[in-house]
C-alpha positions as CSV (number, residue, x, y, z in Angstrom):
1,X,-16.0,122.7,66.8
2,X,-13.1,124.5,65.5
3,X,-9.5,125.4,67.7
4,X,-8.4,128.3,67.0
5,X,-4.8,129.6,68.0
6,X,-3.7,133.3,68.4
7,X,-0.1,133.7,69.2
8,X,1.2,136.0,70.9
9,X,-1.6,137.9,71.6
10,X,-0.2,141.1,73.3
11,X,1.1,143.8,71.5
12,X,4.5,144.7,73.5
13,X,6.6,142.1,75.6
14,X,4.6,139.4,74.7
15,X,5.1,135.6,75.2
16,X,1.4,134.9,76.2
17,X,-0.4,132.4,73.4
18,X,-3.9,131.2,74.2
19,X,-5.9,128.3,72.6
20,X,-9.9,128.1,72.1
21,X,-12.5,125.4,71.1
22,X,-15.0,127.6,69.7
23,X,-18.4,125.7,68.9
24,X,-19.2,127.8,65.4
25,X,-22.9,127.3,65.7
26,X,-23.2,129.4,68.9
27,X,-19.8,130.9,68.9
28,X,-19.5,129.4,72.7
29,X,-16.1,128.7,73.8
30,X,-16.4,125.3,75.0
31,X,-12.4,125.1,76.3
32,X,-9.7,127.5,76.8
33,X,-6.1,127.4,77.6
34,X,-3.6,130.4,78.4
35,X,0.3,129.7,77.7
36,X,3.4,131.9,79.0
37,X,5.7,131.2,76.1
38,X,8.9,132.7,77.8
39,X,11.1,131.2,80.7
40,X,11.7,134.6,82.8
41,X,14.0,132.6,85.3
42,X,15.3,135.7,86.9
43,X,15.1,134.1,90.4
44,X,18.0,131.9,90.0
45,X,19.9,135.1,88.8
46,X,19.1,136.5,92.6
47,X,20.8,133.3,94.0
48,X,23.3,134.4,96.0
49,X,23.4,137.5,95.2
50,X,23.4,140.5,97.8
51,X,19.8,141.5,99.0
52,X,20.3,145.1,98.6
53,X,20.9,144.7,94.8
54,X,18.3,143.0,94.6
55,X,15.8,145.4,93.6
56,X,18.5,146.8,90.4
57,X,18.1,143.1,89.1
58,X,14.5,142.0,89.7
59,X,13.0,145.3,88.4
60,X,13.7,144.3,84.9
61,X,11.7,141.2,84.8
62,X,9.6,144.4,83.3
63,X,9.8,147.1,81.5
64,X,6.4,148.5,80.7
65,X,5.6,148.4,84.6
66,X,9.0,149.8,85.7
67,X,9.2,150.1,89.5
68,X,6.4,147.8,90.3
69,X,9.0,145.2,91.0
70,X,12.0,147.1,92.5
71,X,9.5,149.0,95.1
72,X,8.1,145.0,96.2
73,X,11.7,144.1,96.3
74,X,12.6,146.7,98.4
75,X,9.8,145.7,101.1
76,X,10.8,142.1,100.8
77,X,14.2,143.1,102.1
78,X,13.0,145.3,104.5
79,X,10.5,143.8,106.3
80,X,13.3,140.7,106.4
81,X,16.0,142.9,108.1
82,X,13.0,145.1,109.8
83,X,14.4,148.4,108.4
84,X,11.3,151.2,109.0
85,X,11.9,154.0,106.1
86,X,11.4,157.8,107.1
87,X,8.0,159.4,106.3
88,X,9.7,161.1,103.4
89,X,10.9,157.6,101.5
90,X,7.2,156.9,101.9
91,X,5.8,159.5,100.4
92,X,8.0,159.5,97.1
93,X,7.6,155.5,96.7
94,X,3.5,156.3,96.6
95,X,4.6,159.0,94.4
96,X,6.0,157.1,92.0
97,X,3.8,154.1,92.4
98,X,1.1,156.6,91.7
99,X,2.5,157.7,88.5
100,X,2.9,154.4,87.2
101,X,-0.3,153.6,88.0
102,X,-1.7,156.5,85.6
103,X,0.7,156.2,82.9
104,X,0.4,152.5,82.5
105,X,-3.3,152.9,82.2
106,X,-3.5,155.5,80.1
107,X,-0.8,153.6,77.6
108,X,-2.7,150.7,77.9
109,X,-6.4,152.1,77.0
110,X,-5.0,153.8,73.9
111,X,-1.5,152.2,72.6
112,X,-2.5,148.6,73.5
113,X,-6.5,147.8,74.0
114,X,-8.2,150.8,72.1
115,X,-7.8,149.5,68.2
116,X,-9.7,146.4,69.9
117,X,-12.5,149.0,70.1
118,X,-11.8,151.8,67.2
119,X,-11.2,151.7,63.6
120,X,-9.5,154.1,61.8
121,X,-10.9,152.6,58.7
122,X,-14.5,153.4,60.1
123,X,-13.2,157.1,61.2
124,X,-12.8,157.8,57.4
125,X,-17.0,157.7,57.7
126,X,-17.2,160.5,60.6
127,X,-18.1,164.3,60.0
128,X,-15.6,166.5,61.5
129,X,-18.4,168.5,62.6
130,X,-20.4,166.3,64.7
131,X,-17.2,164.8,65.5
132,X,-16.3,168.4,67.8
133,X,-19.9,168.3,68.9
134,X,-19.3,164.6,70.1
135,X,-16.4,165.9,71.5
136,X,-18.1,168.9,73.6
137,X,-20.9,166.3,74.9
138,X,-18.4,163.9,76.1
139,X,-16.9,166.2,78.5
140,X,-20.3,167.5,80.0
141,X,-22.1,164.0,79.9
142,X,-19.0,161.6,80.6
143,X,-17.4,163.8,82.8
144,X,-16.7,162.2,86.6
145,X,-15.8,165.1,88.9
146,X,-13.9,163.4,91.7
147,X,-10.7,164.5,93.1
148,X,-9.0,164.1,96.5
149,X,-8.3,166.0,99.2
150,X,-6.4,168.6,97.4
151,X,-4.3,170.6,100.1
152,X,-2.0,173.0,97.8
153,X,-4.1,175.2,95.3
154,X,-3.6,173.9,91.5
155,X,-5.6,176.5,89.5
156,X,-2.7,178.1,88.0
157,X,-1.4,174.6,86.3
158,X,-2.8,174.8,82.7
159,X,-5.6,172.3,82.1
160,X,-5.3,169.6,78.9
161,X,-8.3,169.4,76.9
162,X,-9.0,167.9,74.1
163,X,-9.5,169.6,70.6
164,X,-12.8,170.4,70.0
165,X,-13.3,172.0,66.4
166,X,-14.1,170.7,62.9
167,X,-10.9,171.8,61.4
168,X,-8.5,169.4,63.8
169,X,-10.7,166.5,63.3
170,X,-10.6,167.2,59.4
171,X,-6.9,166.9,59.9
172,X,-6.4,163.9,61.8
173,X,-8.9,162.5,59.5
174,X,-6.6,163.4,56.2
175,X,-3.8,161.7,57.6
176,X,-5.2,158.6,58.4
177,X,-7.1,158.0,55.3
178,X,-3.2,158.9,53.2
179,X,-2.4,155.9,56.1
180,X,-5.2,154.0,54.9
181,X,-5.1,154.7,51.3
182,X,-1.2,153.7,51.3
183,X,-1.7,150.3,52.1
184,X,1.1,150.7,54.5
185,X,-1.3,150.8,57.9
186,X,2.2,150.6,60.1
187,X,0.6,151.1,63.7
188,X,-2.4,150.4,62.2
189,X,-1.9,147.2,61.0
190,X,-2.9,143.8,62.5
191,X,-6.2,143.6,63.2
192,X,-10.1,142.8,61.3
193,X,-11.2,146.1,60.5
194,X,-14.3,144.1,59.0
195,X,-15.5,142.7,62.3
196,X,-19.1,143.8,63.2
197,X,-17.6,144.8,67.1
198,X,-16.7,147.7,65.2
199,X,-20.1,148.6,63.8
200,X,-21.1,149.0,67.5
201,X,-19.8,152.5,67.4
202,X,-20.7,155.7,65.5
203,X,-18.1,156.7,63.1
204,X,-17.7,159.5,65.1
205,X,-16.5,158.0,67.9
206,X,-13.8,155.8,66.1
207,X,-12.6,159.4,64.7
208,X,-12.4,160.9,68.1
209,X,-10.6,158.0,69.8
210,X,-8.1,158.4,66.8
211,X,-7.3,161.4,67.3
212,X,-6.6,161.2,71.0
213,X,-4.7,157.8,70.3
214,X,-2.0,159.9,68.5
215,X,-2.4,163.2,71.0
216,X,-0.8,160.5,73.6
217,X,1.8,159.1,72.3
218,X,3.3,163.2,73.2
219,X,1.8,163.6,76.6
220,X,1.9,160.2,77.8
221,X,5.6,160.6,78.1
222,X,5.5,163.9,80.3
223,X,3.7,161.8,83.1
224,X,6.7,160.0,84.5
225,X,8.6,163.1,84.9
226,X,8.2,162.1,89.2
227,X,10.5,158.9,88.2
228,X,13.0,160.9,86.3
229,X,13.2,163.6,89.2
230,X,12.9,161.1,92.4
231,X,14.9,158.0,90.6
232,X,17.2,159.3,88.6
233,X,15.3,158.1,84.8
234,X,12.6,155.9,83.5
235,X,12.6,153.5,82.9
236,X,13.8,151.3,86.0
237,X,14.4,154.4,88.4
238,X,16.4,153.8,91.5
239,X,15.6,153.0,95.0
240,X,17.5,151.7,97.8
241,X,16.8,149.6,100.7
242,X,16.3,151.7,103.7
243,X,14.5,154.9,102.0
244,X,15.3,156.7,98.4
245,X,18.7,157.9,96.7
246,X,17.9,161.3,96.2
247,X,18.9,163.4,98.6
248,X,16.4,167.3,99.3
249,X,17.2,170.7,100.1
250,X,15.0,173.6,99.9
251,X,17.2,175.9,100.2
252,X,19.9,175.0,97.9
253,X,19.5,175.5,94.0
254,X,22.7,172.6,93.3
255,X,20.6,170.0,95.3
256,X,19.1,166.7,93.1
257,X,15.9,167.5,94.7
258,X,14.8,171.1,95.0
259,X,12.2,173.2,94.9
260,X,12.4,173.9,91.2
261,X,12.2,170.2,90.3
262,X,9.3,169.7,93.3
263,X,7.6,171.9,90.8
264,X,8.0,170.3,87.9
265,X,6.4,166.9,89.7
266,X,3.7,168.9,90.6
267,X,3.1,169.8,87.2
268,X,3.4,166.2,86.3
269,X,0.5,165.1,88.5
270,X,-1.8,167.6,87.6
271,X,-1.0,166.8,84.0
272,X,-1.8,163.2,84.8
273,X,-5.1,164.1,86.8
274,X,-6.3,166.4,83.5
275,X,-5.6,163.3,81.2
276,X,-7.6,161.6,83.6
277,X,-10.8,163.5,83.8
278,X,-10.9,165.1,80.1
279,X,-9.7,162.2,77.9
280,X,-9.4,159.0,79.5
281,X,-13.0,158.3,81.1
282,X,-15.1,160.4,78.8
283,X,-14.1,158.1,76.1
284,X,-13.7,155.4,78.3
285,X,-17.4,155.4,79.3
286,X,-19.0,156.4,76.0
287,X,-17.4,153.3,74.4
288,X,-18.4,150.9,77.4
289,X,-21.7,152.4,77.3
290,X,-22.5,151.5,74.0
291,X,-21.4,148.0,74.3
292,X,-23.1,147.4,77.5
293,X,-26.4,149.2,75.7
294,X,-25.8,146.1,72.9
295,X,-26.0,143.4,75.6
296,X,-21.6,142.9,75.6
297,X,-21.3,142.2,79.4
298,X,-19.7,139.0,79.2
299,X,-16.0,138.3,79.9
300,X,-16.4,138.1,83.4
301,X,-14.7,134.6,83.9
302,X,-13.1,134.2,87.8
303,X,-14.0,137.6,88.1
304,X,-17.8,136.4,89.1
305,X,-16.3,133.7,91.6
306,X,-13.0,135.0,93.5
307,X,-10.7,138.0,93.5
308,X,-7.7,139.3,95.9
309,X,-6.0,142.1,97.1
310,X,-3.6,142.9,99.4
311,X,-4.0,146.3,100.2
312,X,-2.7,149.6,99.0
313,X,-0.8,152.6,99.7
314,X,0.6,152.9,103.3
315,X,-0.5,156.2,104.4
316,X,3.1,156.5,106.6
317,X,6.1,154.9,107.1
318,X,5.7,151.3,109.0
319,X,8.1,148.8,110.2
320,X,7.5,145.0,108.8
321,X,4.7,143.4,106.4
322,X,4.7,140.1,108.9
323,X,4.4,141.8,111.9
324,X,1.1,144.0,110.5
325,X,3.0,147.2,110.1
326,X,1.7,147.4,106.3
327,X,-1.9,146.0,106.9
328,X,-3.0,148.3,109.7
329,X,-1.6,151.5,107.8
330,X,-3.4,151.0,104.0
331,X,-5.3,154.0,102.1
332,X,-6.8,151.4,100.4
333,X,-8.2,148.9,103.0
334,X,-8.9,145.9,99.6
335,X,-6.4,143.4,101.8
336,X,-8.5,140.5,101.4
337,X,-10.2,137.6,99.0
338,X,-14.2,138.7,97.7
339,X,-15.8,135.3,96.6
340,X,-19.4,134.6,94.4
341,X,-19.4,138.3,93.8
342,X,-21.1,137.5,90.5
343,X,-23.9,136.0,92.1
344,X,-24.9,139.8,93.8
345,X,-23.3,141.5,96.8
346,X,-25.8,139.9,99.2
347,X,-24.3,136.5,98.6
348,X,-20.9,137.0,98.0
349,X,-18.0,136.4,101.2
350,X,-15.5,138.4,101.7
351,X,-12.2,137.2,104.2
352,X,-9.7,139.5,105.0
353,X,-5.8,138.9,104.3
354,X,-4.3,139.3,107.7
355,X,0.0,139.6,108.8
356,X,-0.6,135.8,109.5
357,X,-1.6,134.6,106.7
358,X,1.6,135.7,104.4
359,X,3.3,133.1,107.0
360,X,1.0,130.3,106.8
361,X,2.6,127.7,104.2
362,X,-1.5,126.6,103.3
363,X,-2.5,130.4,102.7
364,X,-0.4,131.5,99.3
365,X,1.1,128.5,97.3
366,X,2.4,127.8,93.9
367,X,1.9,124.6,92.1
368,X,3.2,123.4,88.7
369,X,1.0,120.6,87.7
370,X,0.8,122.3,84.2
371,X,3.7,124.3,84.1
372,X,7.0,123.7,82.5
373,X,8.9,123.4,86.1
374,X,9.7,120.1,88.3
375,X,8.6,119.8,91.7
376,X,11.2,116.8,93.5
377,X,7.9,116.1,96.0
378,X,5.3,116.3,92.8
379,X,4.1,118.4,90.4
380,X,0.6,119.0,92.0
381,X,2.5,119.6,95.6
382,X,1.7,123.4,97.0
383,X,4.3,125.1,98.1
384,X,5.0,128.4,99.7
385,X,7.1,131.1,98.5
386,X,9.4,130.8,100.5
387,X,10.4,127.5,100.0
388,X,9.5,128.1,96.3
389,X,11.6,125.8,93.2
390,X,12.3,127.7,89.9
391,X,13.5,124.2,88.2
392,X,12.7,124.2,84.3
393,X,11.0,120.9,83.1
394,X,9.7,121.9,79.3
395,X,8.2,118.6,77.3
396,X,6.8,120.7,74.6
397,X,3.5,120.6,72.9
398,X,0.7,117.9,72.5
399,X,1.2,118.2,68.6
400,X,4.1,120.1,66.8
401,X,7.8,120.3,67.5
402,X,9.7,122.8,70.4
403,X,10.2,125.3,68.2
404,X,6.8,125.2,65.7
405,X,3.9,124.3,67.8
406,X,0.3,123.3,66.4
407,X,-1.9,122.5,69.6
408,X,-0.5,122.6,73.9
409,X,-1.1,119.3,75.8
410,X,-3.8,120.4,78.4
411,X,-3.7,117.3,79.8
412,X,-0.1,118.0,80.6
413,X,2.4,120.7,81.0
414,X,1.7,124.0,78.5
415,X,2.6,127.1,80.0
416,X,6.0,128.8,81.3
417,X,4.0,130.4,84.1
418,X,3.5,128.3,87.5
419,X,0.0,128.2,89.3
420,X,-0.7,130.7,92.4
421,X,-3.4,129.9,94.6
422,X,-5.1,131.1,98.1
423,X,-6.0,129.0,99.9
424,X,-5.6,126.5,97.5
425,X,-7.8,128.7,95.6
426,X,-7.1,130.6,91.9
427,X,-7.9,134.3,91.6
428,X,-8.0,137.3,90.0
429,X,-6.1,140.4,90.5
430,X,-6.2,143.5,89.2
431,X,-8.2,147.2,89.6
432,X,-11.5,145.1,89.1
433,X,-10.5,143.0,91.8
434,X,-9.8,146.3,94.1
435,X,-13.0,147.5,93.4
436,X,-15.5,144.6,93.6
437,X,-13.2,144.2,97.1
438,X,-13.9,147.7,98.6
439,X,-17.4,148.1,96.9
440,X,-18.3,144.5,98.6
441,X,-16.9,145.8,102.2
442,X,-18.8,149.3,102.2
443,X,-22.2,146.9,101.5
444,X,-21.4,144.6,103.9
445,X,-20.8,147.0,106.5
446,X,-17.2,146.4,107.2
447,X,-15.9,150.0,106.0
448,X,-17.3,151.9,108.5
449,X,-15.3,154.9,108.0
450,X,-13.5,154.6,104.6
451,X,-10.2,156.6,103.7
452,X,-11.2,159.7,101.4
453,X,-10.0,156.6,98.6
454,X,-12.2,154.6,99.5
455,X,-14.8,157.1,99.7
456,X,-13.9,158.1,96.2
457,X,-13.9,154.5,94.6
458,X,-17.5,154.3,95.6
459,X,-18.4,157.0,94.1
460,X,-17.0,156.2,91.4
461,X,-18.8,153.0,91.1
462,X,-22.5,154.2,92.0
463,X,-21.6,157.0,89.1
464,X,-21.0,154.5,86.6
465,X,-23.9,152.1,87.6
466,X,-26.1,154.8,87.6
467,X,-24.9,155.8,84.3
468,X,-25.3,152.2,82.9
469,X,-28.9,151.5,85.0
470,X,-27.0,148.3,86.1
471,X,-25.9,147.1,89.5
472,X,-22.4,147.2,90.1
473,X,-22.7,143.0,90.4
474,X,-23.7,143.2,87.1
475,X,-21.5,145.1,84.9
476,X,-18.2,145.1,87.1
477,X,-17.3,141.3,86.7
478,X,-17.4,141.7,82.9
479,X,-14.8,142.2,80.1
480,X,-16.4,145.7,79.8
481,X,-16.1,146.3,83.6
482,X,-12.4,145.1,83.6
483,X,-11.5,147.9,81.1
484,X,-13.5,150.4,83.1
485,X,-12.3,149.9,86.7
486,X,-8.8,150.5,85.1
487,X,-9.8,153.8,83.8
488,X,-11.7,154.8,87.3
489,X,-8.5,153.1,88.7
490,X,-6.7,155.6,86.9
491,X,-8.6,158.6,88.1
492,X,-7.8,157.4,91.5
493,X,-4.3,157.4,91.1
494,X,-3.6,161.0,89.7
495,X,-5.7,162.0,93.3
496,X,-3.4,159.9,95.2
497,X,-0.4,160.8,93.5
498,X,-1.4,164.4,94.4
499,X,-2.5,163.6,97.6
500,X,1.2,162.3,99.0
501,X,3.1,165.0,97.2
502,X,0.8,167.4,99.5
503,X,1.8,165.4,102.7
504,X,5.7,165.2,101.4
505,X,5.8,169.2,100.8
506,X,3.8,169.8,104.1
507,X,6.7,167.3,106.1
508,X,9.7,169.1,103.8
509,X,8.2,172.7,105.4
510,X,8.6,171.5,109.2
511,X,12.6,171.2,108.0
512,X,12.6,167.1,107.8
513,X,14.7,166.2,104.6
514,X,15.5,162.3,105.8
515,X,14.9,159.9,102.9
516,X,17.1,156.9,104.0
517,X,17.9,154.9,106.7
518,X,20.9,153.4,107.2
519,X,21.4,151.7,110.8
520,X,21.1,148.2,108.8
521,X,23.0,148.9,105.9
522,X,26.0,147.0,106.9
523,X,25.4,143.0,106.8
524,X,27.4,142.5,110.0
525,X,23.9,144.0,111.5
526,X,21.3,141.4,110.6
527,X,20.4,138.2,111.7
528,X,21.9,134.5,110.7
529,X,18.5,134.0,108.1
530,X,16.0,136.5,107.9
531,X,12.4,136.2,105.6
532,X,10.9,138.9,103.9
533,X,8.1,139.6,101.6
534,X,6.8,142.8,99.5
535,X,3.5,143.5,98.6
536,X,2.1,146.0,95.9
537,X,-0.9,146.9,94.3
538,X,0.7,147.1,90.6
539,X,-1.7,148.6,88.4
540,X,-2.4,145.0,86.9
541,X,-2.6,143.6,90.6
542,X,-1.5,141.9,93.5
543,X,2.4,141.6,93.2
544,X,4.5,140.0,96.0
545,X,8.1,139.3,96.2
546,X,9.5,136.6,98.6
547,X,13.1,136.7,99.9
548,X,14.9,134.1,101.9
549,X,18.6,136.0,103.6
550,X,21.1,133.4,104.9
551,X,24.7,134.6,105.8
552,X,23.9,138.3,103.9
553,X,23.1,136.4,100.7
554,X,20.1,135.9,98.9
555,X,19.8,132.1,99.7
556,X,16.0,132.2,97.5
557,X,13.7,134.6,95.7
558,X,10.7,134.1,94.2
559,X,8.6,136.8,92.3
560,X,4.5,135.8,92.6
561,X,3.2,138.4,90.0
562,X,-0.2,139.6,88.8
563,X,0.1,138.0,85.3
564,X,1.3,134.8,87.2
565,X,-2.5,135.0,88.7
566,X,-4.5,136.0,86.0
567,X,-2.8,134.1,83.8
568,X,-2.1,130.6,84.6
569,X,-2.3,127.5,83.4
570,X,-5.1,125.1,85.1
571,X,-5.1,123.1,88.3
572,X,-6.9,119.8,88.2
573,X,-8.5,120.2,91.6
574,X,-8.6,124.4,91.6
575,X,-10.2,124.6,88.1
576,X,-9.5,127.3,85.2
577,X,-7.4,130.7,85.9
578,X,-8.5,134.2,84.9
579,X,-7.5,134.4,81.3
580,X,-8.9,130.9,80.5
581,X,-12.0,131.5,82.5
582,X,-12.7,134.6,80.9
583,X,-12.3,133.2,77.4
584,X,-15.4,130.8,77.9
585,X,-17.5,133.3,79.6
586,X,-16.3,135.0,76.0
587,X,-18.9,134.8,72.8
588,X,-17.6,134.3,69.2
589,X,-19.2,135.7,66.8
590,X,-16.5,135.0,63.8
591,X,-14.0,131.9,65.1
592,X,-11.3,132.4,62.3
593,X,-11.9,136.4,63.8
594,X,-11.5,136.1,67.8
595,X,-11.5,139.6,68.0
596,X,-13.8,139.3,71.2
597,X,-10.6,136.6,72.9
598,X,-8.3,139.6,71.9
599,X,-10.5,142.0,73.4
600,X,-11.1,139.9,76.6
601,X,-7.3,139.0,77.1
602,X,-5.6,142.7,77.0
603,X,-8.9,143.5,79.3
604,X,-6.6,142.5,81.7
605,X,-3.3,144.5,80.4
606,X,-0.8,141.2,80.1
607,X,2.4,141.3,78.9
608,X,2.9,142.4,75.3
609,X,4.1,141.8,72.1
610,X,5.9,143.8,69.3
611,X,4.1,141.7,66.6
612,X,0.9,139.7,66.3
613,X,0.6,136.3,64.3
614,X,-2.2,134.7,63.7
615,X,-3.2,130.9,62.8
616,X,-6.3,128.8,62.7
617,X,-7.6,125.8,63.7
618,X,-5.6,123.6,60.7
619,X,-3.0,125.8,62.0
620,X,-3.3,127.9,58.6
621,X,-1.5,131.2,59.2
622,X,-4.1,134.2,59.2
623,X,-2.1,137.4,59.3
624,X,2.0,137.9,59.8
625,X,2.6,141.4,61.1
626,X,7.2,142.3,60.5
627,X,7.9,145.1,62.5
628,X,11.4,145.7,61.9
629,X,11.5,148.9,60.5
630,X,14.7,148.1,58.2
631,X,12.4,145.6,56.6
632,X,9.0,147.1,56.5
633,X,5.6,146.1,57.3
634,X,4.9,143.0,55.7
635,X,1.2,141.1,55.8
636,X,0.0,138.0,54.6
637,X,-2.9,136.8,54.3
């Protein structure tokens, strides 16, 4: 049995470390445990503070999935102070939800999971010429044509392809092997090129997938143009509670928002639904495909037992989250818990998330039985959001000092991250979640007539499955299925985004330009105490934020957040989380290589980390990966 340690895992704003027991005769992992290594303790910053900043402060718990957190904290205080926004601050809030939904999947596949699947040491190998061919088939074979219900023409938008001839893969080729044959792999660096994951591709395909990995680091960038216009910049755009900021006028050229910046949104969201359909799920699927053909469709984890949603996308402007004004007014009806999904639709349960349940202090709880925080009642005590405790309690590790740790204490506290459950239940959140939830629904015959979305995500799924020969049961909870019902997630998105810029210009035309309201801006009209909370479908899952108001000051907050679910550490009664589930549903083939526990861990897009270090089970350092570009890249081995 050998422990092997990989910290931090992520790539950018890390602070995640996880811990295996791998047996190296079968390359099972017998015992997992995944560690937030960071303290974000930005809910006793909210502590008195005044509600409507609150959304300015909370949105930077995060910066890679900027707005996520200032659009829940802006429903957190409204549905507290019962403030209805006009059907123009709806529309631009899915807008930009939309296009951070795209972006931050598209980033994500090819800046931050993709050299987990591609080599650029094995794209030295391809043929420039069969690479373009490759290229050509992809698009006809790979291809999924589904868009929305498209209202405003979009022909004359230009569409993004991708290159397609010998001579531009021969380049992109040249310059990575001067990367490679520099011994200075920069971006390249961190990672076992050797490992025989690799060999699962042609070299072809690792070429291809190169190339496109630089292309968007350019166009990647254009797609949050919608933030910049509607919020003022990107990241951490503006919003305020009651509507938007940004005032409209169609008539006047001076305006912030007019009709020669509408444009250039539009142009952003076609962008985003071109990058979509040409890049991201033809090389999406030809990669999944060829691990699924090799018999990789493990990684599942929690996936296979229990996953939640609350519902996304309000269609139009609604008054309260408690009083049912969100849940009867969703896009995306996937409010609700899908349980034993693994063991086929027929026998999984689904139970739906009602405007109860977000009330009831035994539906959503936090515990801390293995987190670094102090519960006065007891550490394995559940408690609601509401009355949620942010106290710090760090003992440190089971072996090594606070600041140089060899192995956590699992039999004690080990993460930073506190324990969410339903129903004093763990789950997983996340696009796979959405889609095993709406997919499980439509079979059971409780979406009798789905939105075009939900039309459009089952699609989706029945295209795959039939382009896998597998049953959605089979390869959705999977490591491979994860990564692919981000991409399809994706897809969806640049539809949505371009369906509620449609419905925004359409309401603009009948000479509406409210996007605020203020009849409860002023404190002196709310109540004593008021309760609030903000839901979201982030694009890494179910997000919520909880505010308590007493005397026009934030009296608590507490942020419940989709890593918090995926990602933390055990409960003795509840079992394993996402991440540590997943690891031992994960097979090793090479312990002192995990390559398959990275793989399986940024399936779920965590937070990440600027540099990757490495140790093994004698706590041996592997690789050290210096990114400070005044230094150099440094690596040991």
């Amino acid at each position: 049995m050998k422990r092997v340690v990989v910290d931090p895992i992520t790539r950018i704003e890390g602070h995640l470390r996880v811990e295996v027991n791998v047996d190296e005769g079968t390359g099972q992992v017998t015992d997992a445990l995944s560690s937030g290594t960071a303290w974000r303790g930005l809910e006793l910053i909210m502590r008195d503070r005044d509600p409507r900043d609150a959304w300015a402060y909370i949105q930077r718990v995060c910066g890679v999935c900027t707005t996520a957190h200032a659009l829940a904290s802006v429903r957190a205080v409204e549905d507290a102070l019962g403030i209805k926004i006009p059907k123009n601050a709806n529309y631009i809030r899915n807008i930009m939800a939309a296009t951070l939904t795209v972006q931050d999947h598209i980033v994500h596949f090819y800046h931050l999971h993709a050299l987990d699947w591609v080599s650029p040491v094995d794209a030295l190998a391809a043929n420039p010429e069969a690479t373009a061919n490759l290229q050509n088939a992809l698009l006809n074979g790979y291809k999924l044509p589904f868009v929305g219900p498209t209202a405003i023409p979009t022909e004359a938008y230009p569409h993004d392809f991708p290159a397609a001839t010998p001579q531009y893969f021969a380049g992109i080729q040249a310059k990575v092997k001067a990367i490679v044959e520099s011994g200075q792999l920069g971006i390249f660096s961190a990672q076992w090129w050797d490992h025989p994951d690799y060999k699962l591709l042609p070299p072809e395909v690792h070429l291809l997938a190169v190339a496109h990995y630089l292309e968007m680091l350019d166009k990647q960038r254009e797609l949050v143009t919608p933030h910049v216009v509607f919020g003022g910049k990107n990241p951490h755009p503006h919003y305020v509670v009651g509507g938007m900021a940004c005032s409209i006028s169609l008539n006047d050229g001076n305006a912030p928002i007019n009709t020669a910046r509408l444009a250039i949104v539009d142009r952003a969201i076609n962008m985003a639904r071109t990058l979509a359909n040409n890049y991201y799920l033809p090389d999406l699927l030809a990669i999944g495909t060829a691990y699924v053909k090799a018999g990789k469709v493990d990684g599942g984890g929690l996936a296979k037992t229990r996953v939640l949603a609350y519902g996304a996308y309000p269609i139009e402007e609604y008054n309260g989250t408690k009083s049912g004004g969100f849940f009867n007014n969703l896009l995306i009806r996937c409010n609700g818990v899908v349980e034993n999904f693994g063991q086929g639709v027929a026998n999984a349960t689904f139970t739906e998330i009602k405007p109860e349940d977000v009330s009831a202090p035994e539906v959503f709880t936090e515990s801390v039985e293995h987190g670094w925080y102090n519960y006065p009642d007891g550490d394995s005590k559940e408690i609601h959001p509401w009355e949620g405790i942010t106290e710090p309690k760090f003992t440190g590790p089971k072996e090594g000092t606070g600041t140089q740790w060899q192995t956590l204490n699992e039999g004690g506290k080990y993460s930073w991250l506190k324990t969410p459950k339903w129903r004093g239940k763990l789950c997983e959140v996340g696009p796979l979640a959405r889609y095993i939830i709406i997919y499980t629904k439509a079979q059971k015959g409780l979406l009798p007539e789905p939105t075009w979305a939900e039309k459009m995500m089952l699609d989706q799924v029945n295209a795959v499955s039939g382009a896998l020969g597998l049953a959605p049961e089979v390869w959705l909870p999977t490591m491979v299925g994860r990564t692919a019902a981000r991409g399809l997630d994706a897809q969806l998105n640049a539809e949505i985004n371009k369906f509620f810029f449609d419905k925004l210009i359409a309401n603009l035309k009948t000479g509406d330009t409210t996007v605020a309201n203020m009849e409860k801006w002023e404190p002196s009209t709310w109540p004593k105490e008021a309760k609030g909370v903000g839901l979201y479908e982030a694009p890494r899952g179910g997000l919520s934020h909880w505010i308590d108001i007493k005397d026009g000051k934030t009296a608590n907050y507490q942020c419940v957040v989709p890593t918090t679910w995926n990602a933390c550490p055990r409960d003795d009664k509840a079992g394993h989380g996402a991440y540590e589930l997943a690891m031992m549903d994960t097979h090793v083939a090479i312990p002192d290589k995990p390559l398959e526990i990275a793989k399986v861990i940024r399936s779920f897009d965590p937070c990440m980390a600027c540099a990757t270090h490495m140790y093994n089970a004698k706590g041996e350092r592997i690789n050290v990966i210096t990114t400070d570009p005044y230094s150099g890249t440094k690596i040991e081995k």
